[in-house]
C-alpha positions in Angstrom: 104.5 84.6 107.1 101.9 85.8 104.2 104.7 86.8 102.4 106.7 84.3 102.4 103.8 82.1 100.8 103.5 84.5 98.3 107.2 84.6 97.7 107.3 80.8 97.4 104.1 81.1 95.3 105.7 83.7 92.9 108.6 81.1 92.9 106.8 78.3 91.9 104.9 79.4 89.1 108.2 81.3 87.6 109.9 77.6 87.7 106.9 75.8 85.8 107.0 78.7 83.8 110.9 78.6 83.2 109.9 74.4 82.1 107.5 75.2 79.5 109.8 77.7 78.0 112.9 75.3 78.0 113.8 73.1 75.4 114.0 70.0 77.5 110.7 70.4 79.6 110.8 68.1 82.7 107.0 67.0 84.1 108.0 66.2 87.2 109.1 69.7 88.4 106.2 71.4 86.7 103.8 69.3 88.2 106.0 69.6 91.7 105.8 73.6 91.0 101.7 73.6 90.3 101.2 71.6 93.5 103.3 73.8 96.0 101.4 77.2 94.2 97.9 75.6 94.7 98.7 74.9 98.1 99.9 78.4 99.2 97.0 79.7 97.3 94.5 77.0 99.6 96.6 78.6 102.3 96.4 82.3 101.6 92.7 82.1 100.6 91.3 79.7 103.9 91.1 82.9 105.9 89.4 85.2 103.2 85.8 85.4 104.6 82.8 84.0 102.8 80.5 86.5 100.5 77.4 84.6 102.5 79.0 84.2 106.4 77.1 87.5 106.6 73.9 85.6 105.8 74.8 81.8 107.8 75.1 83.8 110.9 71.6 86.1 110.4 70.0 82.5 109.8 71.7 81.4 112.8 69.9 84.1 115.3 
């Protein structure tokens, strides 16, 4: 499943990329193509651990 976010990631930003080199450049889909690649990047990073957890659970004892 992690990568297939990261393949629809990688396919995101190459279509807003693809936009802002084409002559015509259409908002909507760039916009469209930002969301979707922030989202699987919330998704992909919610289960990277925090630099202080370490710390929250020594306060915690």
């Amino acid at each position: 499943m992690k990568t297939f976010k990261i393949l629809i990631m990688i396919l995101a930003i190459s279509v807003a990329l693809y936009e802002q080199v084409s002559e015509e450049k259409n908002i909507y889909i760039t916009v469209i193509a930002i969301a979707v690649f922030m989202y699987g990047m919330m998704q992909l990073s919610a289960k990277t651990p925090s630099k202080n957890q370490d710390k929250d659970e020594k306060d915690v004892d």
